[in-house]
C-alpha positions as a LaTeX table, in Angstrom:
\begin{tabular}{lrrr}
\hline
Residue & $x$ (\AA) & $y$ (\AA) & $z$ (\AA) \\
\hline
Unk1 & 98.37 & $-9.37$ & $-107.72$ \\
Unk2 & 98.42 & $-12.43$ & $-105.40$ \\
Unk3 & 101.78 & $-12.17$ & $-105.26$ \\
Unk4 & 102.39 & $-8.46$ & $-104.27$ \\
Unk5 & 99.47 & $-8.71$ & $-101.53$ \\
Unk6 & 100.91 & $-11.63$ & $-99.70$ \\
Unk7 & 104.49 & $-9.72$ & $-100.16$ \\
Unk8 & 103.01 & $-6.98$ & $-98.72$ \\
Unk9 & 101.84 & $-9.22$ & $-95.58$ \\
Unk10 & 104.93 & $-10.57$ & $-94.88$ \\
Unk11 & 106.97 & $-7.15$ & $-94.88$ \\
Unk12 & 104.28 & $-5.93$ & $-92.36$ \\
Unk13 & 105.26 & $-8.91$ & $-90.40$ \\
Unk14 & 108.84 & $-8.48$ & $-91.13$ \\
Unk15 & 108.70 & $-4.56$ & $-90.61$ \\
Unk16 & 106.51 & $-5.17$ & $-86.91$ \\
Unk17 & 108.95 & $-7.75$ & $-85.49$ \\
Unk18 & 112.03 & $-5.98$ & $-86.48$ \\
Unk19 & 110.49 & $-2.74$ & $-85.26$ \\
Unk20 & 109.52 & $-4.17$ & $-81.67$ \\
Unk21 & 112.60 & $-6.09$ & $-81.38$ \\
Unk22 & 114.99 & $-2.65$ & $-81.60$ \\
Unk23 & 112.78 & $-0.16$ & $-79.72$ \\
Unk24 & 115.02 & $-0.31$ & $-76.91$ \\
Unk25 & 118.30 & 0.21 & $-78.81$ \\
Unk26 & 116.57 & 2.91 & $-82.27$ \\
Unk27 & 114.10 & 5.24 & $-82.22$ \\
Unk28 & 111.11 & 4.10 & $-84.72$ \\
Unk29 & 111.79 & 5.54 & $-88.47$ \\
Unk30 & 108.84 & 5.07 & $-90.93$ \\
Unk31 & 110.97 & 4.66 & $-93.85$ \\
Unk32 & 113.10 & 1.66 & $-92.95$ \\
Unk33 & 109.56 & 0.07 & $-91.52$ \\
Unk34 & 108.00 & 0.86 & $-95.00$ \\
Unk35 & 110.98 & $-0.50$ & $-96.54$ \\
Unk36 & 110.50 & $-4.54$ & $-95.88$ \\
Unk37 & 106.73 & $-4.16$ & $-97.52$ \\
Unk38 & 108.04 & $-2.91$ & $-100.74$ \\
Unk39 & 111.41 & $-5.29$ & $-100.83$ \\
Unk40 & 108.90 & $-8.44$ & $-99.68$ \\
Unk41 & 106.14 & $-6.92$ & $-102.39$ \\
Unk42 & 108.42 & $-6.89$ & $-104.81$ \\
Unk43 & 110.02 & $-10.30$ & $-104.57$ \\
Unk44 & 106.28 & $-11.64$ & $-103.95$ \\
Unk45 & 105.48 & $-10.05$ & $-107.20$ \\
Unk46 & 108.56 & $-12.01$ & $-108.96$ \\
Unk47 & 108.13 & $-15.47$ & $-106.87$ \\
Unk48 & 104.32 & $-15.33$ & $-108.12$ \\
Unk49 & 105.14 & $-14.21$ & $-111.88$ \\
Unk50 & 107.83 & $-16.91$ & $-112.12$ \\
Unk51 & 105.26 & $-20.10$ & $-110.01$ \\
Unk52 & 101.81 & $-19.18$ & $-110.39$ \\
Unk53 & 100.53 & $-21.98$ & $-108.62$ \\
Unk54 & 103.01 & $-21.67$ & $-105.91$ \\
Unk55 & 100.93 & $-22.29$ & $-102.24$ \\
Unk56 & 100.41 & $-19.35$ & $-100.63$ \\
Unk57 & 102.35 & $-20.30$ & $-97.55$ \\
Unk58 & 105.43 & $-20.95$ & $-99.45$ \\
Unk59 & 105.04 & $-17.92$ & $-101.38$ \\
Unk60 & 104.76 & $-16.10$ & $-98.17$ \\
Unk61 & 108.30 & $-17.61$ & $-96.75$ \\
Unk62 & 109.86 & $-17.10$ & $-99.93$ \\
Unk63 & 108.69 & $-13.35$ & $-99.46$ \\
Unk64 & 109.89 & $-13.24$ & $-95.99$ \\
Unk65 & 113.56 & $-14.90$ & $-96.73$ \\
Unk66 & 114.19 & $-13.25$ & $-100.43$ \\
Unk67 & 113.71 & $-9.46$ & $-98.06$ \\
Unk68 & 115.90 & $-10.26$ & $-95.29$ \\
Unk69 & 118.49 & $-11.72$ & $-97.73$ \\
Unk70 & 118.21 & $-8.31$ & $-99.48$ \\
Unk71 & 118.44 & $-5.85$ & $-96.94$ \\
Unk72 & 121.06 & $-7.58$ & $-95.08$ \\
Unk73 & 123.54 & $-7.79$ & $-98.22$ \\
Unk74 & 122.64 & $-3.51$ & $-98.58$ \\
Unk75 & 123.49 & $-3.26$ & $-94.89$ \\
Unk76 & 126.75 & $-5.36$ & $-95.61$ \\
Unk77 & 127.20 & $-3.32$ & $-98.77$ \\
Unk78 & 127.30 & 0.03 & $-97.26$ \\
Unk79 & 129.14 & $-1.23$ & $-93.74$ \\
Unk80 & 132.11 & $-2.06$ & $-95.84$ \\
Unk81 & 131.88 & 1.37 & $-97.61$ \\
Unk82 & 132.04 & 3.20 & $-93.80$ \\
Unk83 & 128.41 & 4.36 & $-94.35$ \\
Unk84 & 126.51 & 2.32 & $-91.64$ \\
Unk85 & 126.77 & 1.10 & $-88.39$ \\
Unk86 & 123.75 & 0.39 & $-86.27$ \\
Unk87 & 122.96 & 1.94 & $-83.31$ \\
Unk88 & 122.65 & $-1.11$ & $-81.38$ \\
Unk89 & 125.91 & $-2.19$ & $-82.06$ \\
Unk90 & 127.40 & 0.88 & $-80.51$ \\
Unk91 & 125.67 & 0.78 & $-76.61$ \\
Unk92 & 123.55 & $-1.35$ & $-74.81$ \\
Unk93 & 124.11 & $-5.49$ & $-74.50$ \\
Unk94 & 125.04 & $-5.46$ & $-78.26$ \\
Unk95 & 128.25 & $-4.17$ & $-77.60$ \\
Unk96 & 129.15 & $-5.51$ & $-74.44$ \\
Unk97 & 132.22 & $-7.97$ & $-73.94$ \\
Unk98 & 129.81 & $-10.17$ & $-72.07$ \\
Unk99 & 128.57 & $-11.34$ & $-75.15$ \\
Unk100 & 131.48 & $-11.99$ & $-76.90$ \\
Unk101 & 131.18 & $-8.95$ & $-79.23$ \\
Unk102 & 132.60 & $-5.33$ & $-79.51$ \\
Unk103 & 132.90 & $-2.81$ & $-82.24$ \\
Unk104 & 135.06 & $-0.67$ & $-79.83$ \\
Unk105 & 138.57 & $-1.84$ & $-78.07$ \\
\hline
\end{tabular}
């Protein structure tokens, strides 16, 4: 249980970074904000049933690392099937030449 609640409290802090740090290139969606709870949750839930007397601070970087490693190899998995691109990428700074970057010629 320990391990699912402190899962849980680092996909909220996962979800509210990510969340404030694209409002100005996504609208808000509830379901890919929900989604880093349940990814961290889980892996909390598998850290903790694997190291029981892991320290909770560890347990909640391991949370935080294991969901961003997972949702970034599903974004990579479906951007090399055509299904995603984020918005970001396609106006605003993201996509500028200034930075060095462009999914567009």
């Amino acid at each position: 249980m320990k391990g699912i609640i402190i899962g849980s409290i680092a996909g909220l802090t996962v979800a509210t970074t990510g969340a404030i740090k694209d409002t100005k290139y996504e609208k808000f969606k509830l379901n890919k904000f929900l989604r880093s709870p349940i990814i961290a949750s889980f892996w909390g839930y598998v850290v903790n049933e694997e190291k029981e007397d892991i320290p909770l601070f560890l347990l909640y970087l391991s949370c935080i690392s294991l969901e961003r490693l997972t949702i970034e190899i599903y974004k990579l998995y479906r951007a090399k099937r055509g299904k995603y691109k984020p918005s970001k990428f396609k106006k605003g700074e993201w996509g500028s030449r200034k930075y060095g970057f462009s999914l567009s010629n």
